[in-house]
N, C-alpha and C positions, 0 to 999 in steps of 0.2 A: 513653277516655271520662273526663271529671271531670263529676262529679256535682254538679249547683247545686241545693245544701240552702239551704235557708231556717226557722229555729226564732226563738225571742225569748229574749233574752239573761238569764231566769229561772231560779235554782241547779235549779228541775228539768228544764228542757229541758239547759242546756250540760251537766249530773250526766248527763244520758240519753246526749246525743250526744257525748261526749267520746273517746271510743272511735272512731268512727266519724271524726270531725275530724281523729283526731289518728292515724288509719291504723295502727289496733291490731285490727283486726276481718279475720281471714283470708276475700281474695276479696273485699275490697270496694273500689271503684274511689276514686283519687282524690274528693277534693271542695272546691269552692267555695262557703264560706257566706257566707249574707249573714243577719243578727241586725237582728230587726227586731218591732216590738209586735205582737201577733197583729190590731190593726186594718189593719195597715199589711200583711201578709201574706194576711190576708181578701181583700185588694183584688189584687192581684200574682196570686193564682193563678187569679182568675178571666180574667186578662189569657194565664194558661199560663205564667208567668215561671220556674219551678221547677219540679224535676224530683223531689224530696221537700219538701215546705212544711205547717211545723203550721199550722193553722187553726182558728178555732172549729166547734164540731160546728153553730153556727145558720146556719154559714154554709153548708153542706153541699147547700142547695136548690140554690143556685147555682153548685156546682163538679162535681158528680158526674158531669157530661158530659165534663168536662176531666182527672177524677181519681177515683181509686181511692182507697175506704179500706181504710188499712191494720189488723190488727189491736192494733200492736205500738208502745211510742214515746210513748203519748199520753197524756193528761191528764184520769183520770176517776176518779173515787173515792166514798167518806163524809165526812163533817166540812170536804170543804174548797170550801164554796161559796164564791159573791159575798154581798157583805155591803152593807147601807143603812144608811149612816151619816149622821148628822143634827147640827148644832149647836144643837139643841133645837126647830127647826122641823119639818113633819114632811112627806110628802111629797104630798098630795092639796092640790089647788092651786098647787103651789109650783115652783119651778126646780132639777131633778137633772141634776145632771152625769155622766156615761156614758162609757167607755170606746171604747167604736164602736158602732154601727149593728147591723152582725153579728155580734157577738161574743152569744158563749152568755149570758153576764151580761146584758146586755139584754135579750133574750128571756126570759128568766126573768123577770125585773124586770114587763117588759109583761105575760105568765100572771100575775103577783102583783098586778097593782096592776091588773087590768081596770076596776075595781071602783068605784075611786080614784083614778084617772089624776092625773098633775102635770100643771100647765099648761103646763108647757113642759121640754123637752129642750135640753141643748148635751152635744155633743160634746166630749171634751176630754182632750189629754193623760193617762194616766195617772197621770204625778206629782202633775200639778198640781190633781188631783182632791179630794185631803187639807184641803191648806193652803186651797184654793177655799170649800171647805165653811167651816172653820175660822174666815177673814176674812171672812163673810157673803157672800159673791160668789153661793152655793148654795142652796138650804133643806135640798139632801139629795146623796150621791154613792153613786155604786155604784162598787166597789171588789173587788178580787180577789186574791188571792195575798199576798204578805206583808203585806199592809193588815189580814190580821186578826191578826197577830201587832204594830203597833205602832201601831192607830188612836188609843187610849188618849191617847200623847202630844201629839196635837193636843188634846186636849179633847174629843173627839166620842164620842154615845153610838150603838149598834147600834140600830139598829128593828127588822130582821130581816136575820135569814139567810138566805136564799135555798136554799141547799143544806139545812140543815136542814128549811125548810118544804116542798122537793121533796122528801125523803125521808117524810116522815109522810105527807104525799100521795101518794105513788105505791110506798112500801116500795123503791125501788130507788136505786141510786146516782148523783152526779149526773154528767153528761159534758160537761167543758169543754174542753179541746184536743183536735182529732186529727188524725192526722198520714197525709197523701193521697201517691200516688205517681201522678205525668204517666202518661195513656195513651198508649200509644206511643214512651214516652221511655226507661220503666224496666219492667224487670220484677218485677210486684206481690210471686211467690215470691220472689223473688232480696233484694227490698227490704226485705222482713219478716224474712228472717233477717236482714241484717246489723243491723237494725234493735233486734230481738232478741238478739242474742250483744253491742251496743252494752251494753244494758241492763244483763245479766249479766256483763258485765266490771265494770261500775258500782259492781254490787252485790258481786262478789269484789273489786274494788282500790278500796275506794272511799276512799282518801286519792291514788291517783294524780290525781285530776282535781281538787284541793282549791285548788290555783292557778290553773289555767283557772275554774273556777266564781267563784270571790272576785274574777277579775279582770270579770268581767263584770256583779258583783251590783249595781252601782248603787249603789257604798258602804252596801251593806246589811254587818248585823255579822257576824260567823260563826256565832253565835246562833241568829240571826233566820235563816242560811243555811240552818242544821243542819234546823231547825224547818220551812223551808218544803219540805225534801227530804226529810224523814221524812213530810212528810202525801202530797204530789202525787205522790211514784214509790212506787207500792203495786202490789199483783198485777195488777193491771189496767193497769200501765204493762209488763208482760211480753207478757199476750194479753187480750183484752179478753173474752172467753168469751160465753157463752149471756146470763150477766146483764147484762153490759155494754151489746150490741148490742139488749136490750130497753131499757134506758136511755135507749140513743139514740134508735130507734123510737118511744120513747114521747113522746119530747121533740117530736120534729118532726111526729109524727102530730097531738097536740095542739096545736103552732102549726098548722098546717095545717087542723085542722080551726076555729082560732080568725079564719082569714084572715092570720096573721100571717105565714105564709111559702110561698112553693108547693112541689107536691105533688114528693116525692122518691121514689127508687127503691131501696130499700134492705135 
């Protein structure tokens, strides 16, 4: 059996899974990855493409028939929401630019801004979401993951954080990747441990994976690498606990009960 993993080429997914890729994890099968933005893997697993694939937790309405979540692997914490970044424009009335559709950042964004809506949405590349803003092409971007460690250098000021304003609203942590295992393809037990001892290899050798990660950061600096793997692999990237699985709950309950996503089983 090789196992076709699917994660996005982020220092905290390859820091997570490197162990696992790189056939350091007793008992666990070959694998086949494919490194891809979490919009782009949204889409694919609802197709069944993968047999392990991070995904956003918004996107969870629509795969749960196809996929298991797992507890272990994934992307949920404090301090490290999406952020709305502005080149002094601000975002009711105006044109934001978005990472995906289903991605947990948008969903938040839409809870945040019911209020306030932009007039318009485009979809767009992650990278080019900075410089978009930056050149006026934007009024506003939403942004994730090292964008808040070097928005600054465009010029651009915060409006909000998103994860911060989900925390004071709801006291609980925010949930942004998680990581599903195919039904029928893999086995949920089997996939969580390796997924786990993954992790904790991570965190015991964590200069063995120091060239596998750099090699994929998207010439981010070692810095900026260090920074984004200290906030996004926290105890909740080991098991996601009683708090965690309230997190998420609460997240989709609330789209759900906003019309913003349908009803999940979970």
């Amino acid at each position: 059996m090789t196992l076709r993993l699917a994660f996005s080429p982020c220092p905290n997914d390859t820091f997570i899974f490197h162990a696992l890729v790189h056939g350091l994890v007793e008992g666990a099968p070959p694998v086949d990855v494919t490194y891809a933005d979490v919009d782009v893997t949204n889409t694919a697993a609802e197709r069944g493409e993968f047999d392990i694939v991070k995904v956003s937790y918004a996107a969870l309405p629509w795969l749960l028939d196809k996929y298991e979540l797992l507890p272990t692997g994934g992307a949920l914490g404090r301090g490290c929401g999406p952020l709305v970044l502005s080149n002094g424009r601000g975002v009711e009335g105006g044109t934001v630019a978005v990472p995906g559709e289903r991605t947990t950042a948008y969903l938040l964004f839409r809870l945040w801004s019911a209020k306030n809506p932009p007039a318009r949405i485009e979809v767009v590349p992650f990278h080019q979401i900075m410089p978009g803003v930056a050149e006026g092409r934007y009024d506003a971007g939403l942004v994730i993951h090292e964008a808040r460690f070097t928005y600054q250098r465009y010029g651009l000021t915060c409006l909000a954080d998103l994860g911060e304003w989900w925390e004071g609203d709801t006291g609980l942590p925010i949930p942004l990747g998680a990581i599903l295992a195919k039904r029928g393809s893999v086995d949920p037990a089997e996939a969580t441990r390796w997924l786990r001892d993954s992790v904790r290899h991570a965190w015991a050798f964590p200069a063995a994976s120091h060239d596998y990660v750099l090699a994929h950061a998207q010439e981010m600096e070692p810095d900026v690498v260090a920074q984004h793997i200290g906030l996004y692999v926290n105890e909740f990237s080991e098991d996601l606990g009683e708090e965690g699985y309230a997190a998420i709950r609460t997240l989709l309950n609330r789209a759900t009960n906003e019309g913003l996503v349908p009803p999940s089983d979970l």
